[in-house]
N, C-alpha and C positions, 0 to 999 in steps of 0.2 A: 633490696631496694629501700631508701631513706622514704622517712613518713612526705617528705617535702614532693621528694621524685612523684609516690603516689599519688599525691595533692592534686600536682600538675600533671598528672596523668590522666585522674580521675576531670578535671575541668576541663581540660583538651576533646576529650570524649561526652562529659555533656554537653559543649558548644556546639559538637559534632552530632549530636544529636537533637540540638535545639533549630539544628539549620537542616535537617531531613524532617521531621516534623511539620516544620514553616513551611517545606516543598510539599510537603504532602497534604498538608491540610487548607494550605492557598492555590492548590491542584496544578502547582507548576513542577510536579515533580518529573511529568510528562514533557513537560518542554524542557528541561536541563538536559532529563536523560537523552531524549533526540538530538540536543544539540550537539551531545559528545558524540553518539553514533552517527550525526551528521559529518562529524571532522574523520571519523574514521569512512568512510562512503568517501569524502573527498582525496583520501589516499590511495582510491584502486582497488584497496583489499578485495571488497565488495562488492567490483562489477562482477555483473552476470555472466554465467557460462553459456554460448549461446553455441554450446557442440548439441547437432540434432539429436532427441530423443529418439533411443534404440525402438522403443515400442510406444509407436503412438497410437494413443488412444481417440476415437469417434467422440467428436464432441456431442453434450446436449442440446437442445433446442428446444426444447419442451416446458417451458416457465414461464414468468414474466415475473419484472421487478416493478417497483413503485419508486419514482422520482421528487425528488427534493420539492418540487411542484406541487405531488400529487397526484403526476400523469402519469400512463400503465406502459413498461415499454414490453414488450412483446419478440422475445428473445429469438423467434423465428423469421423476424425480420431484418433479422442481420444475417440470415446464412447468405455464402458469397463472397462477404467481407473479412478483414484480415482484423481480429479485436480482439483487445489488450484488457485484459479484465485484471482488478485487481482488488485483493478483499483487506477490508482494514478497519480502524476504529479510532476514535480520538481519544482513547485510554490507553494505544497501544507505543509505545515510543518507537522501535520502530518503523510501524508504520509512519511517523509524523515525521519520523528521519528522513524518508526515503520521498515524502512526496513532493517536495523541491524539484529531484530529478524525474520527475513523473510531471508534473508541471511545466517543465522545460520539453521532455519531449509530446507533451499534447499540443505545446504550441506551434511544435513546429510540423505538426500532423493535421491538427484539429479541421483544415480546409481540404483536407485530401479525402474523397469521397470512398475511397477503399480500405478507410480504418476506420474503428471505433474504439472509442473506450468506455469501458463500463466500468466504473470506480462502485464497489459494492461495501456501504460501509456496516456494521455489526453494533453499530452503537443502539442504545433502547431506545433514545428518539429523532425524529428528525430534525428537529428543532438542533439538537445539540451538535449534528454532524455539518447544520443548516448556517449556525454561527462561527462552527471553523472554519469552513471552506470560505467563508465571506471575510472574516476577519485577518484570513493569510492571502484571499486576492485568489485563491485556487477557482478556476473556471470550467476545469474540470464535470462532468456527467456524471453527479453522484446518486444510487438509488441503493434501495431496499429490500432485502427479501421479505414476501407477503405469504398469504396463505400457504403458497404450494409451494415447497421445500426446494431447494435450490440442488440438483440432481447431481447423485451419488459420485459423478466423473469428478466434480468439482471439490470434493469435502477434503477436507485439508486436517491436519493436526496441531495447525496457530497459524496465527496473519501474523505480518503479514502474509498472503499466497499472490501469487502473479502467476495466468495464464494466455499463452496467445494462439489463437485458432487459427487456419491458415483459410486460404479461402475454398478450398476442398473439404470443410470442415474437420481435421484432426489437430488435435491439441499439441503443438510444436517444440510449445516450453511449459516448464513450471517449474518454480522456484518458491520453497517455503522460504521464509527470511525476507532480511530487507536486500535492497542491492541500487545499484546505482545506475538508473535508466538513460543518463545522461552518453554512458559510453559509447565508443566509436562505432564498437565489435555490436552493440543490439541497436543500433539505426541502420548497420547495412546490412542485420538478421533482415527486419522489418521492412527495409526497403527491396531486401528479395523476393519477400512474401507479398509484397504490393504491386512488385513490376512480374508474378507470377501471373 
């Protein structure tokens, strides 16, 4: 390789890393990377498998989370209901991918007295998960886990996680990763589990 070729190799490569630096340290490195995993979600790849789980598990009920408010919700009073929990963070891309289609199908649920969603985010304040959701229009029910540890059924190995209860209380689906809630195949999951 000529000292030139190198030159221009070596500048291509710091430009390329003067513009991941920029992303990273004006903290938009989270929103590029969503947006590219958003256009991949928009091709399908990454709708949800909504084939029933062989072995479902007995949901919890035994917690309560703390609300973008400050209000206590009391996770026992959703047994009965058919709800869409999903765990995430605004550091995580990701999750920031996928809540577009999480936002689209809350709207078209949000008045149906037979679901819930519990958006549980993992960020360290509420402040900060307090200004995403505001800033993107998400209207979404976002809360908090508080003292008492959010039960073993649910513990995940990275968020995103997405779980949904049935109204008999067992855990229906779960899916680590992002996925695209918007599809056909998980509104007539959901619409079974509601006209159950």
């Amino acid at each position: 390789m000529t000292s030139s070729k190198i030159k221009k190799e070596v500048k291509e490569w710091g430009i390329f890393a003067i513009i991941l630096l920029t992303l990273y340290f004006t903290g938009l490195h989270t929103e590029v990377a969503a947006f590219t995993q958003r256009i991949v979600l928009a091709t399908g790849i990454a709708n949800p498998d909504t084939t029933p789980l062989e072995d479902k598990e007995k949901a919890a009920y035994d917690f309560t989370l703390t609300g973008l408010d400050g209000s206590t919700l009391d996770f026992e009073t959703l047994k009965g209901k058919v709800i869409f929990i999903n765990m995430w963070a605004t550091w995580c891309a990701p999750c920031v991918a996928e809540m577009p289609s999480i936002k689209e199908m809350y709207s078209h649920y949000k008045d149906n007295p037979d679901v819930v969603f519990v958006m549980i985010s993992f960020d360290k304040t509420a402040e900060k998960a307090g200004k995403f959701v505001k800033k993107k229009g998400y209207d979404m029910p976002v809360y908090f886990p508080n003292e008492t540890q959010i039960p073993k059924v649910y513990e995940s190995k990275g968020i995103p996680t997405t779980y949904v209860i049935d109204k008999e209380g067992y855990i229906v689906y779960r899916k680590v990763g992002m996925a695209n809630y918007e599809s056909k195949s998980f509104a007539k999951m959901l619409d079974g589990l509601i006209a159950k």
